[in-house]
C-alpha positions in Angstrom: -52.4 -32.0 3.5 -52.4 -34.8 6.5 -51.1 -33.5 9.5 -48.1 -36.1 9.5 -47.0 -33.7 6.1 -47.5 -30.2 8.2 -45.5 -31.7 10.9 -42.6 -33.1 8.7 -42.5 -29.5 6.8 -42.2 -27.9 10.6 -39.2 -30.1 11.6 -37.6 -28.9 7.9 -37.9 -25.8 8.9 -36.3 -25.7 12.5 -33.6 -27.6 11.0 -33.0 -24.9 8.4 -33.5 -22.2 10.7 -31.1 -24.0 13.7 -28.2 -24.6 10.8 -28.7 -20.8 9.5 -28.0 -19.7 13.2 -25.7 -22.1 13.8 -23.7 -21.2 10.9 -22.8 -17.7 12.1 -23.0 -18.3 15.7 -20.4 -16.7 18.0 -18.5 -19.3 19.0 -17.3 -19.7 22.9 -13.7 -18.7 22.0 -11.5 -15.8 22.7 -10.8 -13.5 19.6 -7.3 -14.4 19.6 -8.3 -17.8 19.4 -10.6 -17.0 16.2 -8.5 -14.8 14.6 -6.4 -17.5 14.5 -9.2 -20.0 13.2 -10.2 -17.3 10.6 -6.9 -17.7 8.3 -7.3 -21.2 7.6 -11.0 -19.8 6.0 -13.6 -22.5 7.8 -16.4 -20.8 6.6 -15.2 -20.2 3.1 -14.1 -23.7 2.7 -17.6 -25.3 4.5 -19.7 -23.2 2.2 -22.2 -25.1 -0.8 -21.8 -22.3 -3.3 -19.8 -24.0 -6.1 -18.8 -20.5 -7.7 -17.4 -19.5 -4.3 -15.3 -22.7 -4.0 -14.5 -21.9 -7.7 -12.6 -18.9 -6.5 -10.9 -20.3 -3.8 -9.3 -22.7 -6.3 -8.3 -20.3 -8.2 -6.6 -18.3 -5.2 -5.0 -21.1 -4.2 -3.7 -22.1 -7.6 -2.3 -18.8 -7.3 -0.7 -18.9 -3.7 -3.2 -16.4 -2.7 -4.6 -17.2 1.1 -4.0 -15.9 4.0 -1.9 -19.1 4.8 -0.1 -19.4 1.4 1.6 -15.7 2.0 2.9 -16.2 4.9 7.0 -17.1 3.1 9.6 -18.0 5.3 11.3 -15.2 6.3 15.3 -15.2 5.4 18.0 -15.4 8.2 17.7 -12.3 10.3 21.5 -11.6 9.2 20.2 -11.5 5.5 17.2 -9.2 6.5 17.2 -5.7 5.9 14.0 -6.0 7.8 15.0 -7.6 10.9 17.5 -4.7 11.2 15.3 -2.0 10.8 13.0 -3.2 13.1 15.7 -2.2 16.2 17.0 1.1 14.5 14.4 3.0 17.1 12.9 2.5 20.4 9.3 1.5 19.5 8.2 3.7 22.7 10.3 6.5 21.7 8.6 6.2 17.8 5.7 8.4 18.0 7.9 11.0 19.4 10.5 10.6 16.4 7.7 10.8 14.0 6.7 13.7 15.6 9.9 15.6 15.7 10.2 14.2 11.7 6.7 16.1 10.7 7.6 19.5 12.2 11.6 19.4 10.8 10.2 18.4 7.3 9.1 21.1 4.5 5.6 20.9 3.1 6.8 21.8 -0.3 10.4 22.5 -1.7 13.1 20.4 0.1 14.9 24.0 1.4 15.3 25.4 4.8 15.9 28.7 6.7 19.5 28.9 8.4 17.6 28.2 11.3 15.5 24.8 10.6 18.5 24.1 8.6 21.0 23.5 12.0 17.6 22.5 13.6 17.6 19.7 10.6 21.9 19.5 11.3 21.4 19.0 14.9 18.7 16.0 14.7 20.8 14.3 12.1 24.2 14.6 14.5 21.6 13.1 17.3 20.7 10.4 15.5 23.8 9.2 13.8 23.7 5.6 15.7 20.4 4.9 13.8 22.0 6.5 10.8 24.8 4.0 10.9 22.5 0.9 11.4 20.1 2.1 8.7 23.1 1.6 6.3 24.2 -1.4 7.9 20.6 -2.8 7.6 20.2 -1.4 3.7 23.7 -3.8 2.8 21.9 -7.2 3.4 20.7 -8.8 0.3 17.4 -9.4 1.3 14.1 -7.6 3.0 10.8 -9.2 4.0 8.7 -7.7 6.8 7.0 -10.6 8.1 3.4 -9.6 7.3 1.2 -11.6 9.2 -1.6 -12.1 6.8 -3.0 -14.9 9.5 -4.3 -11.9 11.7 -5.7 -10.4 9.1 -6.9 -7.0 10.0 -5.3 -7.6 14.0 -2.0 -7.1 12.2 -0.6 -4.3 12.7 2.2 -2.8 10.7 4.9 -1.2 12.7 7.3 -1.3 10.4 5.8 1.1 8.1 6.3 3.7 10.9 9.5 2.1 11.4 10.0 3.0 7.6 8.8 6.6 7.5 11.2 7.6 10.6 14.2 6.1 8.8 13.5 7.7 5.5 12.9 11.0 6.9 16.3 10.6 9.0 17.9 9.8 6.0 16.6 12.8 4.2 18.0 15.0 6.7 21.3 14.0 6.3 20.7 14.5 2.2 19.9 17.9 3.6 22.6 18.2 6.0 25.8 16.7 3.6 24.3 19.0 0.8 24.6 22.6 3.1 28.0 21.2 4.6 30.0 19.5 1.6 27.5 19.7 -1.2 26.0 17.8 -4.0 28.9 14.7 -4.2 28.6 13.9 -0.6 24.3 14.2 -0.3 24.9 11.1 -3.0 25.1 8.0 -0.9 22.7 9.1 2.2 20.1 9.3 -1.4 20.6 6.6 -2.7 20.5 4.8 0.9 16.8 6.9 0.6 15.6 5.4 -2.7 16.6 1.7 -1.6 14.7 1.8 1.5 11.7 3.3 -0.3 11.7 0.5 -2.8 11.9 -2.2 -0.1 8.3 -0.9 1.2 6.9 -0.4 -2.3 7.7 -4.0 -2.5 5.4 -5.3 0.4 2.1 -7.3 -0.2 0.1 -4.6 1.7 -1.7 -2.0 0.2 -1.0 0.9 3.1 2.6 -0.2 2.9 2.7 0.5 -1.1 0.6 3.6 -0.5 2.8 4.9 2.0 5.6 3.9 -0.6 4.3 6.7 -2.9 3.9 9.5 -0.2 7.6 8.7 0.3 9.2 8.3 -3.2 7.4 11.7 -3.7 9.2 13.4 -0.4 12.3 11.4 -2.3 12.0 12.8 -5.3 11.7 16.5 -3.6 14.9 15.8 -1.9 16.6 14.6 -5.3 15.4 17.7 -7.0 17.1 20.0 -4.1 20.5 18.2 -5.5 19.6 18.5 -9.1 18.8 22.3 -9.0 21.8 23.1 -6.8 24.3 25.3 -8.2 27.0 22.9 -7.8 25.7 19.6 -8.9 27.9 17.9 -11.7 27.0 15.9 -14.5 28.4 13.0 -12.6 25.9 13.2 -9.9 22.9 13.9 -12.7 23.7 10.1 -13.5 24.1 9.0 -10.6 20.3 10.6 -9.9 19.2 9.2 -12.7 20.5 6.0 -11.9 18.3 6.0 -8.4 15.2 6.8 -10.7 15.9 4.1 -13.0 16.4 1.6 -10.3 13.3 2.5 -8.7 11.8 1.5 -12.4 13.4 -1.3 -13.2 12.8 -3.0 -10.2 9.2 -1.4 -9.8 6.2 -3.9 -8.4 3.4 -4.5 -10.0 -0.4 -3.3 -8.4 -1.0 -7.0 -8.6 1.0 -7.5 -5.6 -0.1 -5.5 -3.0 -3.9 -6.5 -4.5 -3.3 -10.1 -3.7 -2.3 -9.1 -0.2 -4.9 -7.2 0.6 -7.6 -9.2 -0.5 -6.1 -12.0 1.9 -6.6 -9.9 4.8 -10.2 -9.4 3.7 -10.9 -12.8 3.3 -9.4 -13.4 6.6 -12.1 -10.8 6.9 -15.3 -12.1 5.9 -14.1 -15.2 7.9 -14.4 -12.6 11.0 -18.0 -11.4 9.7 -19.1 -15.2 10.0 -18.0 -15.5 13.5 -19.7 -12.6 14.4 -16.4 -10.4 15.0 -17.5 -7.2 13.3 -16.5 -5.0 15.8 -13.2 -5.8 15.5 -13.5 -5.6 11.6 -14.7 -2.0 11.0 -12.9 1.1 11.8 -14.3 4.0 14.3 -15.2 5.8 11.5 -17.2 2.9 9.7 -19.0 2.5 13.0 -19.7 6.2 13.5 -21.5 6.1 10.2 -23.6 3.2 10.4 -24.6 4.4 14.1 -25.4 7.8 12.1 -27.5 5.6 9.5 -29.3 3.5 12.6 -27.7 0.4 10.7 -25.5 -0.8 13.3 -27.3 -2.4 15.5 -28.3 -5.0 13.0 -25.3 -5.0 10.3 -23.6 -8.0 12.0 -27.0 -10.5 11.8 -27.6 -9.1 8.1 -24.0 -9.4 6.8 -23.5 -12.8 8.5 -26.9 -14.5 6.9 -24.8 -13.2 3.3 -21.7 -13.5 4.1 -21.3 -16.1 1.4 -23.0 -14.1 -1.5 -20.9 -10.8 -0.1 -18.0 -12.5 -0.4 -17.8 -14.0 -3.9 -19.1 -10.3 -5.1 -15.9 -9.0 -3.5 -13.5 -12.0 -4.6 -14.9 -11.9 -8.5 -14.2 -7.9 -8.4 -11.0 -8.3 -7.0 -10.0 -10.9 -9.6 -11.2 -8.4 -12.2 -9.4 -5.4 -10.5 -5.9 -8.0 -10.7 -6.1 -9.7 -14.0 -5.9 -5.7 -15.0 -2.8 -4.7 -13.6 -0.6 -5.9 -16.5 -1.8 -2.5 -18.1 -1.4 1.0 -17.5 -4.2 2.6 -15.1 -5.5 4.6 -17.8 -6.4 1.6 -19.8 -7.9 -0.7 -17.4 -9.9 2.5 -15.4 -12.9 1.1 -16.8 -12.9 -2.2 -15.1 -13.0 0.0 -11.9 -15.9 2.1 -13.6 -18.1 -0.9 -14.2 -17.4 -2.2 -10.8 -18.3 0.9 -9.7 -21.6 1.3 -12.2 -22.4 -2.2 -10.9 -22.5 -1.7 -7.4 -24.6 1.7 -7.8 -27.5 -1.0 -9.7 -27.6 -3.1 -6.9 -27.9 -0.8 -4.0 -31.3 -1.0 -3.4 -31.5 -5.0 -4.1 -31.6 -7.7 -2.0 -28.4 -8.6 -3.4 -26.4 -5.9 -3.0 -23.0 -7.0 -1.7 -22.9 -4.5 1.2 -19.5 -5.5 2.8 -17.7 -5.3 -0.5 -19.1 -2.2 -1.6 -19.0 -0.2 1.9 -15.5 -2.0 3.4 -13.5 -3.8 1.3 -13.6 -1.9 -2.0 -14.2 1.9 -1.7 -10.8 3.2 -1.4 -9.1 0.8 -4.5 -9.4 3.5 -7.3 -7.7 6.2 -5.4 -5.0 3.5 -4.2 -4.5 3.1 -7.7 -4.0 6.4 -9.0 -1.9 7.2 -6.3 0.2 4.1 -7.6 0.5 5.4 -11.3 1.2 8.8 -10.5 3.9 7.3 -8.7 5.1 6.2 -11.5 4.6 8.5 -13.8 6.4 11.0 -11.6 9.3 9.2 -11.8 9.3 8.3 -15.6 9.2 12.2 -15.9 12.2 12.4 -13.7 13.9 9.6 -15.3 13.3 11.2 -19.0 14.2 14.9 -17.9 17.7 13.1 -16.1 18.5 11.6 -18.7 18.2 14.0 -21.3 20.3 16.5 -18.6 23.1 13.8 -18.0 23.7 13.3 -21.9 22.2 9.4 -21.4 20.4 7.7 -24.0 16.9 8.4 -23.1 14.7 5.4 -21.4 12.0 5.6 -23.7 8.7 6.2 -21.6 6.5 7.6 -23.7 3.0 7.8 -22.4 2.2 9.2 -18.8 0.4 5.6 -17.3 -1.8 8.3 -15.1 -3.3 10.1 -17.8 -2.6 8.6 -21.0 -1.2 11.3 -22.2 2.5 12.2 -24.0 5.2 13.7 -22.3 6.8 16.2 -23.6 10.2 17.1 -23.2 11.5 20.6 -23.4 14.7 22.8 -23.4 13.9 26.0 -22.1 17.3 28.6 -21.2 19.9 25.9 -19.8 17.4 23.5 -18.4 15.5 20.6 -19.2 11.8 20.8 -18.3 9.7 17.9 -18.5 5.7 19.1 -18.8 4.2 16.5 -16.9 0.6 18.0 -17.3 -0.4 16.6 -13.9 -2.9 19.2 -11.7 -0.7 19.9 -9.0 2.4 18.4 -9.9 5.2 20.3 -10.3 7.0 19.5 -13.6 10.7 18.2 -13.4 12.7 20.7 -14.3 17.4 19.7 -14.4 19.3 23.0 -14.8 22.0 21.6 -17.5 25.4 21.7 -15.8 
């Protein structure tokens, strides 16, 4: 080979080499300022892979980027949001959330005499809020203005927001039932239910999740009326009604999926710009320190960001085109995935962001969301049948795949739910 040849391959190679490090560089900008950068995807939309850019069509085809989801948000006097957001003193929150925890039972919705006037007494302190909350719950509209162009800097207040506000309004459920009983715990429920389904309807997975912890305190509080001695077949409908509401309107998994793999591709956006501390948690960070990986996962996951990424993107439109059935039917997809990801971990190509940080948790996010649901299709069927309505026809528990079963057992209806540690639905028949 002539020396001219040696010297030409030697200048290909610093080129290469100066582009690779160029390419993942941290640029001289504040975070703000790339965080900012990172939801118009730069890196994404600069990179050569064709099946990469593939997917990006597809996403946006589908209104899918970071950019695409952030909607207009309606007139603040139209937004039960925009109310909701001024219902509590954001210093004063942690404190309210506090004072929610300890007043709130772990397992039946019942109190001692004494927790009970402690329960009266926070209501009757709080009865501003209260007043707003319904105020706020009458507009026609609710969007929470999730920033999906900050990506994981976002942070969701509202949910907290949320969580303080339904607990309130379970304690005056708890507070009208002890004082004037089952007729007047109605409206301060269904007040409970709406707000509940305004946050299952958010494009963010901890939002939906947080959804489910609630609708299942809800539906503890709804069985407290339905078991009480007084409770009426009127208010079995109107129970019912708040169930079926919650299932006719329900969201699909799809939803919150698209939003969340937005924030992670605002994400992998941060990963090229060499932003990984801000990306992983104190925990992730513990346990790569604790596997002597830490000190060298931003180079490595930088140099494949590319390849990482359209792992993650292709599983994710797998784990979305499956939502239109029931979890028990498309829990293989998430098996495979999982299968998959076990093969490659000691390749070269093992997608290690999507497989340690972005797609871990997705399975139990997803059970939680259809035992969700099928706790309240077991309600629904056990109201129903209880309140003399034509039943709704769910037939199949989405969780398990299994039948429900209905039963009359002494002047009740008891719906076997066959769920390990769920209690089944059981309506004393008025």
């Amino acid at each position: 080979m002539a020396p001219n040849d040696w010297l030409i391959i030697r200048i290909v190679f610093l080129v290469v080499w100066f582009c690779m490090v160029l390419g993942c560089q941290k640029e001289t900008r504040t975070v703000a300022e790339l965080v900012a950068k990172s939801a118009d995807l730069p890196g994404l939309r600069a990179s050569k892979n064709a099946e990469l850019q593939a997917e990006l069509k597809r996403i946006e085809d589908e209104g899918g980027t970071p950019r695409q989801l952030l909607a207009g948000l309606p007139p603040d006097e139209q937004n039960v949001a925009a109310a909701l957001a001024v219902v509590f003193d954001r210093n004063l929150l942690p404190s309210i959330l506090s004072d929610c925890q300890n007043l709130f039972p772990a397992d039946r919705f019942e109190f001692s005499v004494i927790d009970l006037r402690r329960v009266v007494a926070f209501r009757d302190g709080h009865r501003r809020q209260l007043s707003t909350i319904a105020s706020a719950l009458a507009r026609p509209e609710c969007n929470f203005g999730i920033e999906y162009d900050l990506g994981y800097n976002f942070e969701p207040i509202f949910i907290d927001e949320v969580v303080a506000a339904s607990r309130l309004l379970a304690f005056d459920v708890a507070a009208e039932l002890a004082e004037d009983g089952p007729a007047a715990a109605i409206k301060p429920l269904e007040r409970l239910f709406l707000l509940i389904r305004h946050l299952a309807n958010a494009k963010l997975l901890d939002a939906r999740s947080k959804a489910a912890d609630l609708r299942t305190e809800a539906i503890r509080v709804l069985e407290a009326i339905a078991q009480h001695e007084k409770t009426s077949q009127d208010e079995l409908r109107a129970l019912y009604g708040f169930i079926q509401d919650q299932l006719d309107q329900w969201p699909s998994d799809r939803n919150a999926l698209i939003g969340d793999r937005a924030m992670v591709m605002h994400a992998y956006e941060g990963i090229r710009f060499r932003l990984l501390d801000w990306i992983l948690t104190p925990e992730e960070k513990e346990a790569f320190q604790e596997e002597r990986i830490l000190g060298t996962l931003e180079d490595s996951l930088c140099q494949t960001a590319d390849m990482d990424e359209l792992y993650y993107l292709r599983a994710m439109r797998r784990l979305i085109d499956a939502c239109d059935r029931p979890y028990y039917q498309r829990i293989e997809v998430q098996m495979e995935l999982t299968r998959d990801l076990h093969a490659k971990r000691s390749k070269r190509d093992f997608p290690f962001a999507a497989a340690r940080l972005f797609l871990p948790d997705l399975d139990i996010w997803q059970k939680k969301c259809a035992l969700d649901r099928a706790r309240c299709e077991a309600w629904a069927l056990a109201l129903a049948a209880a309140a003399e309505f034509p039943s709704p026809g769910y037939r199949i528990n989405p969780h398990s795949g299994q039948e429900y079963h209905l039963e009359h057992q002494n002047g009740r209806v008891v719906m076997k739910l066959d769920e390990f540690g769920e209690r089944d639905p059981v309506v004393p028949l008025p």
